[in-house]
C-alpha positions, 0 to 999 in steps of 0.5 A: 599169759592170763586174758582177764575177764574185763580185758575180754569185755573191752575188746568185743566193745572197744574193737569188735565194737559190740554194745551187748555180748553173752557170756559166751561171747566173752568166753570165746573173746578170751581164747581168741587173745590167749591165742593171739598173745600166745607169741607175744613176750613181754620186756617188764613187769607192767606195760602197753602192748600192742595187740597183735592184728589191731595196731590202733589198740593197745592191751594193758599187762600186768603181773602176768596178765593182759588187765583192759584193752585201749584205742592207741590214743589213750593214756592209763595211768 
């Protein structure tokens, strides 16, 4: 499974409740989902997920990759 940039960015700021990062930063954000996710087999092709660890978000996949992450509140449309 693919952690996409953005997905990255939104999980320092939306969970880790980051205002400003580096690239690093986001770096290290996108292996720590690669590792997080690495269990994690999805029933369809675009759908919510649960992100493992953090029951009040929710992360976004599509296509194979996880695309943004969200407060478990919050529709996407």
């Amino acid at each position: 499974m693919h952690i996409t940039s953005h997905a990255a960015q939104r999980f320092l700021q939306r969970v880790m409740n980051k205002s400003s990062y580096t690239p690093m930063d986001v770096d290290f954000a996108m292996r720590y989902l690669t590792k997080l996710f690495m269990d994690v087999v999805p029933n369809s092709r675009a759908r919510p997920i649960v992100v493992p660890g953090f029951e009040n978000f929710r992360a976004i996949y599509r296509e194979n990759a996880i695309v943004t992450i969200l407060p478990k509140g919050v529709r996407y449309v």
